[in-house]
N, C-alpha and C positions, 0 to 999 in steps of 0.2 A: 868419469868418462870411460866407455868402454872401449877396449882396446886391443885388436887381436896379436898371438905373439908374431903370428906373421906378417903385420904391418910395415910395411918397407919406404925409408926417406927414397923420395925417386926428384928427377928434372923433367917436369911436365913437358910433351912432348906439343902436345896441345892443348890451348885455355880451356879453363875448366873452374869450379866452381867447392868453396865451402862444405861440404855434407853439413858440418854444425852450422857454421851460421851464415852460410850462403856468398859471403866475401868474391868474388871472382879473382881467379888465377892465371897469371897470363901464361902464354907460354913460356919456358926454360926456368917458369920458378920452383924453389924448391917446396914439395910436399909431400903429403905421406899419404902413402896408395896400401888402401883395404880391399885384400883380395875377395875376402868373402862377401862383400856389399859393392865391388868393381867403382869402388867411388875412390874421392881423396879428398882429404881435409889439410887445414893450416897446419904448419908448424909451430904455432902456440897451443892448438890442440892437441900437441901429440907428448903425453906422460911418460911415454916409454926411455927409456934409455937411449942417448944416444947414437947411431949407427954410423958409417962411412957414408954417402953419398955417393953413387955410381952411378954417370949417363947411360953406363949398360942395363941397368934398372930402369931406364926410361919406360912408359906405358900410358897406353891410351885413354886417360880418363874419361866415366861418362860424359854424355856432351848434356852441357848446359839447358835447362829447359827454360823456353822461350817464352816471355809472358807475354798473351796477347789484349789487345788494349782495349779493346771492344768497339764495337758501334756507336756512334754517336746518334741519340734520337731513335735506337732499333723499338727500345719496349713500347715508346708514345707514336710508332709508327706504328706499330703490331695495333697497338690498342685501338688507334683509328680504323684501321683497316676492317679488324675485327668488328667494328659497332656498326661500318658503314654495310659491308657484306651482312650483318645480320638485318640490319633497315632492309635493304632491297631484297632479302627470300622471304620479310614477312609481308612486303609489298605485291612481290608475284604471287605469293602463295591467297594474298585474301582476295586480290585484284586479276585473275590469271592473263583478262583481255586485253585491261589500262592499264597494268604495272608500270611497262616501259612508260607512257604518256606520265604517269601521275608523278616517276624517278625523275624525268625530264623537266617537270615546271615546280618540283614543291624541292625547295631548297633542303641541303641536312640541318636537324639540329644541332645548338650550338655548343653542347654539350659533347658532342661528337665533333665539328669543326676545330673545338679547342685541340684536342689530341690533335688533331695534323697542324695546325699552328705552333704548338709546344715541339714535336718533334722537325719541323723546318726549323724555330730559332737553335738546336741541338745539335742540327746537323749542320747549318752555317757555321756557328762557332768553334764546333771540332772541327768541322774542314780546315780555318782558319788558326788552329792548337795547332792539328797533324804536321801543318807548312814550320809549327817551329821548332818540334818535336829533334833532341837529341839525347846523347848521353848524359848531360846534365840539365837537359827537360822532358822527364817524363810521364807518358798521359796516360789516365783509364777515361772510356767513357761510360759512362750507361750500368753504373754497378748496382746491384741491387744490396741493400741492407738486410742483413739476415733477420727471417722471423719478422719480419714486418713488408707491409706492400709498398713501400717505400724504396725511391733510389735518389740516387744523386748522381746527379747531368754528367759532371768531369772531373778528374783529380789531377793536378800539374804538382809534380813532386819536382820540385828545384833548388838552386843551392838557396833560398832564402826561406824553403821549407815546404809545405806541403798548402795548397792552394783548394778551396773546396767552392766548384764555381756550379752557381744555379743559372742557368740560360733563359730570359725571359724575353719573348717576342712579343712587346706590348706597343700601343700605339700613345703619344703622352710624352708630356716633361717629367723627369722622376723629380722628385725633390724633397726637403724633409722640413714638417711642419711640427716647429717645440711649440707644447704647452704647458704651463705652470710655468716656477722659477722657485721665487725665493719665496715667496706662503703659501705656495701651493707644490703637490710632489710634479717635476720634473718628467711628461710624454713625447715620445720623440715617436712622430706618425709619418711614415715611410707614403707619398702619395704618387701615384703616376697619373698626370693629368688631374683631377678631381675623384680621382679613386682612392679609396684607401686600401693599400697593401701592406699593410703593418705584419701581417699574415706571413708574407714572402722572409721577414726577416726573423722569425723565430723558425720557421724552417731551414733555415742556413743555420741559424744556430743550433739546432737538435743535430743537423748534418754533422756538424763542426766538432759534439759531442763525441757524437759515434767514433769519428776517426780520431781524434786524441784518446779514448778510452783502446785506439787498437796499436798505440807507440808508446814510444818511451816517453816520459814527461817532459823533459827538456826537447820534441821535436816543435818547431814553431809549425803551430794550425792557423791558418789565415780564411774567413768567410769572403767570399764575395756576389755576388746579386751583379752579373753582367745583363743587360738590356740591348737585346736587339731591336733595332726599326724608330727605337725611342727618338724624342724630341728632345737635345740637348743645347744648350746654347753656347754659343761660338767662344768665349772666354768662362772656364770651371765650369762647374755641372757637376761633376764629384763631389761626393761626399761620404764619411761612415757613420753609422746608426750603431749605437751597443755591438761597436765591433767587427760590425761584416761593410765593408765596401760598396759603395754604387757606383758602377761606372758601367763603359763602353767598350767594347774589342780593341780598339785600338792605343785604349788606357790601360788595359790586359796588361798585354803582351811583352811592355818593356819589363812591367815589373817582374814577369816568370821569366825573363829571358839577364834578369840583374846579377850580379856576384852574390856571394852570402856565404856561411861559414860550412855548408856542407858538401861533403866533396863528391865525384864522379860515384866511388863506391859506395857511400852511404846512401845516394841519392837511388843507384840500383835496389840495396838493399831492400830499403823504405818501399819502393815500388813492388819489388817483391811478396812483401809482407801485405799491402794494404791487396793488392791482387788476389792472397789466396785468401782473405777474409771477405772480401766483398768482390761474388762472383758477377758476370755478366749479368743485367739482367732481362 
């Protein structure tokens, strides 16, 4: 570790944060202030020798940078927006007279409808995150995966570990249909209503991937597949498939809102970390 000779043990004056590893410092703890990088790290980081401690040494560490959490639903909102504004200029542009008239009675494609379907159930469910959001629940929306066109919907980092939720506004009972058993291999087909979505649950799990290859190995990855608008029936309805969860908003929320073995700081941490790897997107 590097360590300037000028490094001074100080009593934070105000909270402040890690340089190594991001830890937060409250105020009057003790730590050690680098004048040349006007930062200050722990005192298990600091190799140097010993010093006295003096409140007259007190100093202003930099202020903590604020992770912002992102929009919920921005990129599948963009995307709509984007396909429908490009319909209507190749509309006026071919039609200049009937444009408006032909906009008015020929409905968008469905291809384009889904984006704003997809970005409403994103932006219900984070509305619905946001109200539970604290220091030991915290949310990204909307991150993009790097190097690929791929995001995922929300991240709930809490003390039960890190939560990977895909937001689906579908219409339908979800339910899970086994096939095989014991002489034949064992399919487990994810259906909402008479559709098959088996689909939806290997992309949770690629999701799932990504964020466990960006922590330590002991942090607990949890998939989940929430359904908005779904048709559930009034006793269970939940279930999990190879691992990722199916349920509803309101089966959510207790489980990110439970005890668990991680604490306020770690749970910052974690938030921290998964933020600067998977930006907005």
């Amino acid at each position: 570790m590097d360590g300037g000779t000028d490094d001074t043990r100080i009593l934070l004056r105000y909270a402040g944060s890690c340089r190594i590893c991001g830890v937060p410092l409250p105020a009057r703890a003790e730590a050690v202030y680098e004048p040349t990088t006007k930062t200050v790290r722990c005192i298990s980081h600091d190799e140097s020798s010993p010093v006295e401690t003096s409140v007259a040494s007190v100093v202003e560490p930099a202020a903590v940078a604020v992770v912002e959490s992102g929009t919920a639903g921005a990129s599948a909102r963009r995307e709509f927006e984007r396909r429908k504004t490009k319909r209507e200029e190749r509309i006026r542009t071919k039609h200049p007279k009937l444009g408006c008239l032909i906009l008015a009675l020929a409905d968008e494609r469905q291809s384009t409808t889904a984006w704003d379907t997809g970005a409403a159930g994103e932006e219900r469910l984070g509305k619905g995150l946001d109200r539970l959001a604290s220091d030991t629940l915290r949310l990204l929306h909307d991150r993009r995966i790097p190097r690929t066109r791929a995001n995922i919907d929300h991240l709930a980092v809490t003390p039960g570990g890190v939560y990977v939720i895909d937001a689906k506004k579908y219409r339908g009972r979800p339910h899970l249909k086994i096939e095989g058993g014991i002489f034949r291999p064992r399919i487990e087909r994810l259906l909402v209503g008479s559709r098959d979505c088996t689909k939806l649950v290997d992309g949770v799990l690629k999701q799932v991937d990504v964020v466990r290859g960006l922590l330590d190995i002991d942090v607990q990855v949890h998939g989940v597949l929430c359904f908005i608008d779904a048709e559930w029936p009034l006793i269970g309805g939940t279930f999990t498939t190879r691992g990722v969860q199916a349920l509803w908003p309101n089966k959510l929320h207790p489980q990110l809102q439970a005890e668990g073995p991680y604490t306020r700081e770690t749970i910052a941490e974690i938030h921290r970390k998964l933020a600067h790897a998977l930006p907005s997107a």
